[in-house]
N, C-alpha and C positions, 0 to 999 in steps of 0.2 A: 504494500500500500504506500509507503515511502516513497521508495520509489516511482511510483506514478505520480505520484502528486509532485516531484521532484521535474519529471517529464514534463507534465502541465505546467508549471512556474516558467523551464529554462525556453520551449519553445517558443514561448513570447519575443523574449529575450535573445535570442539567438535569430530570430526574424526580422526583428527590428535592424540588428546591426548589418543586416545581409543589404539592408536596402539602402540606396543612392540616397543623400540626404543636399541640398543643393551645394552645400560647402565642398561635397569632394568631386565638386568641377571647378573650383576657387583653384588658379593658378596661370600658368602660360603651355598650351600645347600647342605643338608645331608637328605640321604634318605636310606631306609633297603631292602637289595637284598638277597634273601639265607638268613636268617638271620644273613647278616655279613652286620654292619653299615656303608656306606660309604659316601665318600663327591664329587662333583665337584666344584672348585672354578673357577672363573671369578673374573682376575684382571681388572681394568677399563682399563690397558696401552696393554690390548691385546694377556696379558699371562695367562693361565689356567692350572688347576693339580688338578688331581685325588688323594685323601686321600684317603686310604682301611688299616685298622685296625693300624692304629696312620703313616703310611707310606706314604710319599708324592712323586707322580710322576708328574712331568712336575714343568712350570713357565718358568722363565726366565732362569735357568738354576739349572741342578741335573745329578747326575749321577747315572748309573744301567749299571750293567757286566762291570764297570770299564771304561765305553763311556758316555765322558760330552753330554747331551741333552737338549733341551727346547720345552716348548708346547706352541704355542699360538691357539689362534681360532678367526673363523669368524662367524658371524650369517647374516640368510636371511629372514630377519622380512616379504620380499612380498610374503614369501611363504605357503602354508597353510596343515601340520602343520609347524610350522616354523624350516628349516636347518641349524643345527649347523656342521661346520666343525674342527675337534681338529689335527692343524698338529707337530706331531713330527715331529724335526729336531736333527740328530747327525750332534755335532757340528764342530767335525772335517771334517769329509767328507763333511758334506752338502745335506746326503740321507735324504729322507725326508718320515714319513707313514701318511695319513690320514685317520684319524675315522671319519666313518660319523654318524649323530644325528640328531633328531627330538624332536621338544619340543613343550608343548601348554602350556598357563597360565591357570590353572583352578582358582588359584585367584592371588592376588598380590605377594603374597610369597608363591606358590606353582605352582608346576608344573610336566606333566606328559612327563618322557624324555625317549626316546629309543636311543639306544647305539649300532652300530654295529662295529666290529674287522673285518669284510669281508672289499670287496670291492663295496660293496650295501647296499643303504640306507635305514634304515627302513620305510616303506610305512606307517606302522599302529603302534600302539598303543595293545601290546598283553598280553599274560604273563611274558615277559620278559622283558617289561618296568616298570619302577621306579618312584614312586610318590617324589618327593626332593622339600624341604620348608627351606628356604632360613632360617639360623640361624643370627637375630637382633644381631649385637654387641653392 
Protein backbone atom coordinates (compact mmCIF):
# COMPACT_ATOMS: atom_id res chain seq x y z
CA UNK A 1 0.00 0.00 0.00
CA UNK A 2 3.19 2.34 0.44
CA UNK A 3 4.15 1.91 -2.08
CA UNK A 4 1.38 3.00 -4.27
CA UNK A 5 0.45 5.77 -2.76
CA UNK A 6 4.37 6.56 -3.04
CA UNK A 7 3.46 5.84 -7.16
CA UNK A 8 0.49 8.33 -6.93
CA UNK A 9 2.52 11.24 -5.16
CA UNK A 10 5.85 10.96 -7.46
CA UNK A 11 3.89 10.65 -10.99
CA UNK A 12 2.74 14.03 -10.59
CA UNK A 13 5.98 15.17 -9.95
CA UNK A 14 7.83 13.60 -12.39
CA UNK A 15 5.39 14.88 -15.14
CA UNK A 16 5.52 18.10 -14.38
CA UNK A 17 9.21 18.22 -14.65
CA UNK A 18 9.16 16.35 -18.12
CA UNK A 19 7.21 19.38 -19.45
CA UNK A 20 8.67 22.54 -21.42
CA UNK A 21 8.19 25.38 -19.06
CA UNK A 22 8.62 28.74 -21.30
CA UNK A 23 12.11 29.41 -19.46
CA UNK A 24 14.00 26.42 -21.15
CA UNK A 25 13.63 28.29 -24.58
CA UNK A 26 15.40 31.45 -22.52
CA UNK A 27 18.75 31.73 -24.21
CA UNK A 28 20.58 32.12 -27.98
CA UNK A 29 20.02 29.05 -30.51
CA UNK A 30 21.75 29.05 -33.67
CA UNK A 31 20.93 26.92 -36.38
CA UNK A 32 21.91 26.72 -40.54
CA UNK A 33 19.02 27.54 -43.07
CA UNK A 34 20.25 27.86 -46.95
CA UNK A 35 23.50 27.73 -45.73
CA UNK A 36 23.22 31.12 -44.11
CA UNK A 37 23.99 30.74 -40.20
CA UNK A 38 21.33 32.06 -38.12
CA UNK A 39 20.06 32.66 -34.54
CA UNK A 40 16.74 33.04 -32.55
CA UNK A 41 17.03 34.49 -29.01
CA UNK A 42 14.64 34.22 -26.15
CA UNK A 43 15.02 36.81 -23.51
CA UNK A 44 13.74 35.55 -20.14
CA UNK A 45 11.66 39.29 -19.77
CA UNK A 46 9.66 38.27 -23.00
CA UNK A 47 11.66 39.82 -25.66
CA UNK A 48 13.04 37.91 -28.60
CA UNK A 49 15.31 38.74 -32.13
CA UNK A 50 16.34 37.14 -34.87
CA UNK A 51 20.34 37.34 -35.79
CA UNK A 52 20.81 36.46 -39.64
CA UNK A 53 24.41 37.16 -40.76
CA UNK A 54 25.90 39.25 -37.46
CA UNK A 55 22.31 41.58 -37.94
CA UNK A 56 19.97 41.79 -35.12
CA UNK A 57 16.01 42.20 -35.56
CA UNK A 58 13.79 42.51 -32.66
CA UNK A 59 14.04 42.61 -28.51
CA UNK A 60 13.19 45.33 -26.65
CA UNK A 61 13.74 47.79 -29.18
CA UNK A 62 15.72 48.32 -32.93
CA UNK A 63 15.05 49.88 -35.63
CA UNK A 64 14.66 48.87 -39.66
CA UNK A 65 13.49 51.50 -42.62
CA UNK A 66 14.04 54.09 -40.06
CA UNK A 67 10.78 52.62 -37.76
CA UNK A 68 11.60 52.14 -33.98
CA UNK A 69 10.26 48.25 -33.26
CA UNK A 70 10.28 45.55 -30.67
CA UNK A 71 9.68 41.71 -30.65
CA UNK A 72 8.48 39.93 -27.84
CA UNK A 73 6.96 36.25 -27.92
CA UNK A 74 4.66 33.89 -26.22
CA UNK A 75 4.96 30.03 -26.01
CA UNK A 76 2.04 27.35 -25.67
CA UNK A 77 3.81 24.57 -23.96
CA UNK A 78 -0.01 22.57 -23.90
CA UNK A 79 0.22 22.38 -27.38
CA UNK A 80 1.72 19.45 -29.38
CA UNK A 81 4.18 20.59 -31.36
CA UNK A 82 4.50 23.39 -29.07
CA UNK A 83 3.39 27.27 -30.40
CA UNK A 84 5.54 29.91 -30.44
CA UNK A 85 4.04 33.29 -31.24
CA UNK A 86 6.89 36.21 -32.36
CA UNK A 87 4.84 39.64 -32.23
CA UNK A 88 6.35 42.60 -33.82
CA UNK A 89 5.30 45.97 -32.68
CA UNK A 90 6.12 49.54 -34.52
CA UNK A 91 6.54 51.46 -31.93
CA UNK A 92 5.02 54.51 -32.93
CA UNK A 93 1.87 53.58 -34.29
CA UNK A 94 1.30 50.56 -32.33
CA UNK A 95 0.62 48.15 -35.67
CA UNK A 96 1.45 45.02 -34.76
CA UNK A 97 2.62 41.50 -37.40
CA UNK A 98 2.67 38.01 -35.83
CA UNK A 99 4.87 35.19 -36.98
CA UNK A 100 3.62 32.06 -36.00
CA UNK A 101 6.05 28.95 -34.92
CA UNK A 102 6.35 25.46 -33.83
CA UNK A 103 8.88 23.93 -31.95
CA UNK A 104 9.67 20.21 -30.26
CA UNK A 105 12.75 19.49 -27.93
CA UNK A 106 14.52 16.79 -29.51
CA UNK A 107 16.99 17.14 -26.51
CA UNK A 108 17.62 19.77 -23.82
CA UNK A 109 19.46 22.19 -26.03
CA UNK A 110 18.17 21.26 -29.35
CA UNK A 111 15.25 21.73 -31.16
CA UNK A 112 13.28 21.23 -34.27
CA UNK A 113 11.55 24.80 -35.18
CA UNK A 114 9.25 25.90 -38.14
CA UNK A 115 8.93 29.41 -38.86
CA UNK A 116 6.12 30.85 -40.99
CA UNK A 117 5.87 34.85 -42.45
CA UNK A 118 2.08 33.95 -43.65
CA UNK A 119 -0.80 34.14 -41.72
CA UNK A 120 -0.66 30.03 -40.96
CA UNK A 121 0.91 28.07 -38.74
CA UNK A 122 3.10 25.44 -39.56
CA UNK A 123 1.24 22.11 -38.97
CA UNK A 124 4.52 19.83 -39.42
CA UNK A 125 7.97 19.73 -39.23
CA UNK A 126 9.31 19.73 -43.37
CA UNK A 127 12.10 20.92 -45.26
CA UNK A 128 12.00 24.11 -44.36
CA UNK A 129 12.30 23.63 -40.68
CA UNK A 130 15.50 24.21 -38.75
CA UNK A 131 17.28 22.02 -36.22
CA UNK A 132 18.63 25.35 -33.48
CA UNK A 133 20.83 24.16 -30.38
CA UNK A 134 20.88 26.51 -27.96
CA UNK A 135 24.70 28.05 -27.71
CA UNK A 136 26.17 27.43 -23.50
CA UNK A 137 27.41 30.95 -22.44
Amino acid sequence: MKRLILIIVLIPFFAFNIQNNPEDFVGKWVGSDNNDVGAVIFEKDGYAAFEIGGQIMGGKEFVINGKRGQMTYSINKETKPIQIDFTLTKLESGEQKTLLAIAEFIEEDVINFALSFEDIRPSSFDEKSVILTRVKP
